[in-house]
N, C-alpha and C positions, 0 to 999 in steps of 0.2 A: 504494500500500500504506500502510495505518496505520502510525505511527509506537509501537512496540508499547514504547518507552520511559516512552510517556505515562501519567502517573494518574491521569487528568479525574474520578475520582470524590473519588480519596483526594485529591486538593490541591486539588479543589474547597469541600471540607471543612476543610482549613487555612485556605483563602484567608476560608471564612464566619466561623472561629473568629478570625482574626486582625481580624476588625473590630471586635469587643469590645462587641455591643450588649448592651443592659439585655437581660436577660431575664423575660418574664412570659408565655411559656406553656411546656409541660413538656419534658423530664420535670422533675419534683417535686423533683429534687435538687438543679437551678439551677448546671448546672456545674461540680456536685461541692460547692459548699458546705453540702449539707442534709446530706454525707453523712457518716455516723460518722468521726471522726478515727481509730478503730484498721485501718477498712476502707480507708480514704485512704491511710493514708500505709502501709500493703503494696503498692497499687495503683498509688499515684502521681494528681497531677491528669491527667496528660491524655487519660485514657481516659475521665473524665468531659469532660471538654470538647468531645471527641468522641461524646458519648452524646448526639446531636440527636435532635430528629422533623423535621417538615416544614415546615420554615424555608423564607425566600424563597431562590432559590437552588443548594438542596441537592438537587430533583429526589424525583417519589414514584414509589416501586416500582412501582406499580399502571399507574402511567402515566407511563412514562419519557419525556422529550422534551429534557431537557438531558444533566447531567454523566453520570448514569448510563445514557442511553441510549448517551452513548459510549463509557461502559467496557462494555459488553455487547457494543456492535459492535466493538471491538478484541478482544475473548472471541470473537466466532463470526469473527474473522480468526485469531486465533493458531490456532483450531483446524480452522482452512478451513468452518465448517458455515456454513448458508445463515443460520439465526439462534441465538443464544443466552439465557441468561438468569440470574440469579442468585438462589441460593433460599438465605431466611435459615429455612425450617425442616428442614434436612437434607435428605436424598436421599431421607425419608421421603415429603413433600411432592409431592418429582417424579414419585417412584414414583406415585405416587396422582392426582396432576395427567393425568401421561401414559393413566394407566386409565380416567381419566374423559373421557378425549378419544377413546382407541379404542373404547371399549365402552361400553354404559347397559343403559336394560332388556330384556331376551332376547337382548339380542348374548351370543356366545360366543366369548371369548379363550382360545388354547392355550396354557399356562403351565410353563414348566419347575418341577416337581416340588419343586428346591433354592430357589427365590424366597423375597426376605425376607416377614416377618411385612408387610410395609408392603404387600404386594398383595393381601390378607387386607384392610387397611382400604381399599385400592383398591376391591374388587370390594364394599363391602357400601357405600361411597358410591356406586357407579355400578350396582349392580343386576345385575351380568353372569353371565353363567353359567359359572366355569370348566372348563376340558377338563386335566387335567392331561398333560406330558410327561413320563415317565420318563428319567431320568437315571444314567449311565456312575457307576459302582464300581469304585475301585482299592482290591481287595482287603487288599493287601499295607500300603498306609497308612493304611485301612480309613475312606476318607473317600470322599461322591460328588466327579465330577472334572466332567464335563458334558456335554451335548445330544447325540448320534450324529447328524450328517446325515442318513442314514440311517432312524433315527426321526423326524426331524422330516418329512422326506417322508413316510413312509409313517401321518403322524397327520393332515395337512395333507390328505392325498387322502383318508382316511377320517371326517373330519372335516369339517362345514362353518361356520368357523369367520369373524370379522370382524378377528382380529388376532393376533400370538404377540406375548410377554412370556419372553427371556431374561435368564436372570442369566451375566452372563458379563468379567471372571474369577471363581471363586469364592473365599470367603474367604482359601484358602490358596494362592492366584497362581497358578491352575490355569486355561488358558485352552483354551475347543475352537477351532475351525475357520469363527469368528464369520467372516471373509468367504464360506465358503459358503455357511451357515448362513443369512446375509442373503440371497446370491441367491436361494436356496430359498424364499424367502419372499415376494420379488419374484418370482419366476416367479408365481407366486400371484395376485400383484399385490395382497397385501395389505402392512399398516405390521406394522414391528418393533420394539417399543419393548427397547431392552437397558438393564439394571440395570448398569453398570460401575463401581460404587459405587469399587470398589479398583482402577482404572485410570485413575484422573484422570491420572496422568504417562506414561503408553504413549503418548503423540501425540507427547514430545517425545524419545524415543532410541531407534536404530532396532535396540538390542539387549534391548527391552520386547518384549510382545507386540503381536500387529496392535488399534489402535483399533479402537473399533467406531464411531466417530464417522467415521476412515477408510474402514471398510468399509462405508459409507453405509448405516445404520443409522437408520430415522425419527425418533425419539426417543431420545436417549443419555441417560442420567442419572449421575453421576459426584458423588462426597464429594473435595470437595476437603482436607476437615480430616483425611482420611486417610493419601494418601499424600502431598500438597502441604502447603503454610504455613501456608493460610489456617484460622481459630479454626473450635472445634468449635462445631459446628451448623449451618455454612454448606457451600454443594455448589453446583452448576449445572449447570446443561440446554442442551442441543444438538437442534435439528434439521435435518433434512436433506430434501430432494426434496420433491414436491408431494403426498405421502399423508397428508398430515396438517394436518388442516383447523386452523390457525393459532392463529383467531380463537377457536375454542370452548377449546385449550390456555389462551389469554392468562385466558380466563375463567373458567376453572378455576384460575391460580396465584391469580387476584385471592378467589376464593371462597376458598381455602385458607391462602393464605399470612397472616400479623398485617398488622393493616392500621398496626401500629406498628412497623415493622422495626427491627431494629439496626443502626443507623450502622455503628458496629465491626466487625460481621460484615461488612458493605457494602464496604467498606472495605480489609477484610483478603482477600476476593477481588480486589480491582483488584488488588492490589499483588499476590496469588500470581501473578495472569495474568502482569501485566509480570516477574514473575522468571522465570518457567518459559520465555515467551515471549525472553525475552534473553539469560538463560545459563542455561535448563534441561538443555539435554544434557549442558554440562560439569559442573553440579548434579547429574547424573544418575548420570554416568561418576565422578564422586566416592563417591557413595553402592555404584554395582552393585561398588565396588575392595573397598570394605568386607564389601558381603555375602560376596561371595567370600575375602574373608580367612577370613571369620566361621566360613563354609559349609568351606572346609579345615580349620580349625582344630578343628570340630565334628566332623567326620568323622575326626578323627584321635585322638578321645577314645573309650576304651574303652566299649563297651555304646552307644553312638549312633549313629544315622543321621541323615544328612541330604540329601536328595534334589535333585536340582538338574534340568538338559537330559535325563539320561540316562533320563529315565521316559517321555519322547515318544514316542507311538508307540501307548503301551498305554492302555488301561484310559480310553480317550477323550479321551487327554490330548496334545492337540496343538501347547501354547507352554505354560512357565512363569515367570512371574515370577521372577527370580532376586534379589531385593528381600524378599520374601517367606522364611524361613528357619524349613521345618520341622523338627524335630525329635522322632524318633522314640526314645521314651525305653526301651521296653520291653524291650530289653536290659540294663539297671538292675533288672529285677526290680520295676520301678514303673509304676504307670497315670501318663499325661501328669498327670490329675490333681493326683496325690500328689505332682509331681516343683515343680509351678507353686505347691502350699501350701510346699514345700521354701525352694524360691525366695524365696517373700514373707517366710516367716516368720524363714528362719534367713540366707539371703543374701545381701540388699536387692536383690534385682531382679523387678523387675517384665514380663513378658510379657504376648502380647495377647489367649492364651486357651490353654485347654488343654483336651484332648480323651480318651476312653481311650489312646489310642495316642500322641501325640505333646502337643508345647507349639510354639506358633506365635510367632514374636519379628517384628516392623517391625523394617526398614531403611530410612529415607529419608535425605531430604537435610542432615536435621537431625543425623545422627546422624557420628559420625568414629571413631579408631582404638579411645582409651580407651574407648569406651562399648561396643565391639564385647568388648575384653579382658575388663571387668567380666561380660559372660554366659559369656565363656569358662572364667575362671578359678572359676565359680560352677557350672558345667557338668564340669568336674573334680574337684571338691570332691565333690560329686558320687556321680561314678566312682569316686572310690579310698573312697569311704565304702559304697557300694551293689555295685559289677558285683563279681560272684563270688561275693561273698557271698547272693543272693537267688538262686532258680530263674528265669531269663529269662522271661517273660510269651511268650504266642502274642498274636496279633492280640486285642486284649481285646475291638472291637468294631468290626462295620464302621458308618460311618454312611451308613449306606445306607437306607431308608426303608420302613416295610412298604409291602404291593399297593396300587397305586393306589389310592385312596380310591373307598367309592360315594358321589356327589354327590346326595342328598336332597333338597335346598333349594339357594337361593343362598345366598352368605354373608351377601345383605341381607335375606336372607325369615327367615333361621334369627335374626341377630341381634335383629330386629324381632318374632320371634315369639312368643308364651305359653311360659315357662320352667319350670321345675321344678329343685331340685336335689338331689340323690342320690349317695350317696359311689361315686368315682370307681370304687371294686374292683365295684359293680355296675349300670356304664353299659353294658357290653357290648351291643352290638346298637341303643342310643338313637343319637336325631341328635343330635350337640352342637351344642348354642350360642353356644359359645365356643372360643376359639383353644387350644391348647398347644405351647406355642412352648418349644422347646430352645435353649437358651445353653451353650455356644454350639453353632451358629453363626445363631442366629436365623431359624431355620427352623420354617414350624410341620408338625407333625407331624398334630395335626388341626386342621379350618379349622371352624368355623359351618358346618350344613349337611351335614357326613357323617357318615355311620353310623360307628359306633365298634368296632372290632372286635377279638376277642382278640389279633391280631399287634399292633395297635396299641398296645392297652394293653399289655401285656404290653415292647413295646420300649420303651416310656416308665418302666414302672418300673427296668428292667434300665437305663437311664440316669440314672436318680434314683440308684436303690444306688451308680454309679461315680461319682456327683458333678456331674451335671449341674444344671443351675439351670433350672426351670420358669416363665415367663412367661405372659402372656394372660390367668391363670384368674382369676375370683372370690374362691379360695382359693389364696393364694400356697404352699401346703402340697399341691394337688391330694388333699387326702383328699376334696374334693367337689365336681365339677363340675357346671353348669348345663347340662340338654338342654332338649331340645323336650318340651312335654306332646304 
């Protein structure tokens, strides 16, 4: 077994910087000395010093063969997979990596319906046709939850398809019955690539939800800047068993990924690995003590909810993240919205989105008592300012998604095609062109390639009015999107 104390990348990296050569190739800031004095000295030198490219020594992403080959394989040991890999441009990258290794052109991938925006640019770099899966509604939190076994059989036999694409946990630690769900897939004898964006720490406590890197799962794609240590924009990939052809994956991150990576980022994945690896459970067992302080202490606040184990069962929701700490505000007489403007502006706290219905807060490892009190005590303030006074809110909104889209085009044919642009109140019935992606939870509502149709518009605007934040479009305002002539 690897010695998973080791940080062959990250002290490979000290060991280059401690030899002090001249430098004369980039980056351009030579070490930190080009760099502005006001940005230095916030920063500190050693992050520039650590800001290499492909020195002798340091190992190129593209083509691992030293240090960082074995900080990868100590990655696919700590997490049992047969190999790993480390992505310095998010989990967007993988997502899309992965797409272009199950699918190309006329292949057809069956795609859970809640999938980020990133399988949107998946399918219009690989050409593929998608089959959409509809997706489980919990009415009552008025958010999707996920996949029905169920459905995925009966899409799977109805369909003849080259590969399925789940998202699974979803944003708000809502996880389905992802070891079925793989069998089912494998009975198939097709690959599963799962999006576990928000499960990078479920491998290591056995009171998370089941991996899906566990539940042997082809392709795993995981943000480790998420729920782990490691800096924002960095994530990594797992695969598993022999349905996935390897070589064409590698050739796809080298297509995709900078062929100038960041040290930093590089870096700051080894070291997450060896922490989670070494003392991640009791990292863990730290953090779930908190949530559950959190999650009592919320629920004991007038006009709040907050939902934990006891929603199992229903509405497709089979494990949840207890890390994760939703918050259902509408007892306050407040959309989630208005409660997270609350928040910033008169509070100081900051949460990780908000939605009609509820505000969604992280708890990780980083996080401990005081930091949990500061949202409680901003969570009461609150209460004794708002509940009784306002009429209680019904569910303001499910997000739940109108009728399966009709798929017109790919998403590569529509993006590539002859455009036109026309204000958005009278697209009805065109193919769009272009994404509309809801924030959160960065989902798109239309993709390239469907027809556009009143339930759709119509749920897009009804989320504009509540405060959603529109992405994708040409026009950041959606008064006019681009379709197909």
């Amino acid at each position: 077994m690897n010695d998973q104390y080791r940080t062959p990348y990250y002290s490979g990296l000290l060991a280059y910087i401690a030899k002090h050569r001249a430098s004369f190739h980039m980056p351009g800031h030579k070490r930190g000395r080009g760099i502005h004095p006001d940005f230095k000295a916030f920063l500190g030198e050693n992050v520039f010093l650590l800001d290499l490219t492909e020195v002798q020594g340091v190992d190129y992403l593209h083509k691992p063969t030293g240090i960082l080959r074995e900080a990868m394989d100590l990655l696919a040991d700590a997490y049992g997979a047969k190999e790993s890999f480390f992505l310095v441009n998010g989990s967007t990258v993988g997502n899309e990596a992965a797409l272009m290794t199950v699918g190309g052109p006329g292949k057809k991938i069956l795609i859970a319906r809640n999938s980020h925006r990133s399988v949107v640019g998946g399918l219009i770099l690989n050409g593929s046709i998608p089959v959409y899966l509809p997706v489980n509604v919990d009415p009552e939190l008025g958010i999707t939850t996920s996949v029905s076994p169920e459905v995925l059989k009966e899409y799977l036999e109805k369909n003849d398809v080259d590969g399925v694409f789940l998202t699974n946990p979803n944003y708000y630690g809502i996880s389905g019955n992802i070891s079925e769900l793989v069998d089912i897939v494998h009975e198939h004898n097709l690959p599963i690539i799962v999006d576990e964006a928000h499960g990078a720490h479920f491998h290591f406590h056995q009171a998370l939800p089941l991996s899906a890197v566990d539940a042997g799962a082809d392709i795993v794609v995981e943000s480790t800047h998420k729920t782990l240590s490691s800096m924002t924009q960095s994530s990594w990939m797992h695969i598993n068993g022999n349905r996935i052809d390897e070589d064409l994956l590698k050739a796809s991150l080298r297509t995709l990924q900078s062929s100038s990576p960041n040290y930093v980022l590089l870096a700051s994945l080894d070291v997450a690995r060896m922490q989670m690896a070494t003392e991640g459970s009791q990292l863990l067992s730290a953090a779930l003590e908190v949530a559950q302080y959190l999650r009592t202490s919320i629920n004991a606040i007038p006009g709040l909810q907050c939902f934990g184990r006891e929603r199992i069962g229903r509405y497709g929701i089979f494990d949840v993240d207890l890390t994760k700490i939703t918050i259902n505000v509408l007892g306050l007489g407040l959309t989630g919205y208005k409660v997270e403007q609350l928040l910033n502006d008169e509070l100081g706290v900051e949460v990780e989105l908000s939605d009609p219905n509820n505000i969604l807060a992280f708890v990780t490892i980083g996080d401990d008592y005081d930091n949990a009190d500061k949202l409680i005590k901003a969570m009461k303030s609150l209460s004794e300012n708002y509940y009784g006074k306002l009429q209680p809110l019904e569910t303001a909104a499910v997000h739940t998604f109108p009728e399966l889209p009709d798929v017109v085009l790919t998403p590569r044919e529509a993006f590539f095609g002859e455009k036109k642009t026309v204000a958005f109140k009278d697209s009805v019935g065109a193919v769009s062109a272009e994404s509309v992606v809801l924030y959160p939870p960065g989902i798109p509502i239309i993709a390239p390639g469907e027809r556009i149709t009143e339930e759709s518009y119509e749920y897009i605007i009804k989320r504009k009015e509540e405060g959603a934040e529109v992405q994708g479009t040409a026009d950041p305002e959606l008064e006019f999107i681009e379709i197909l002539k």
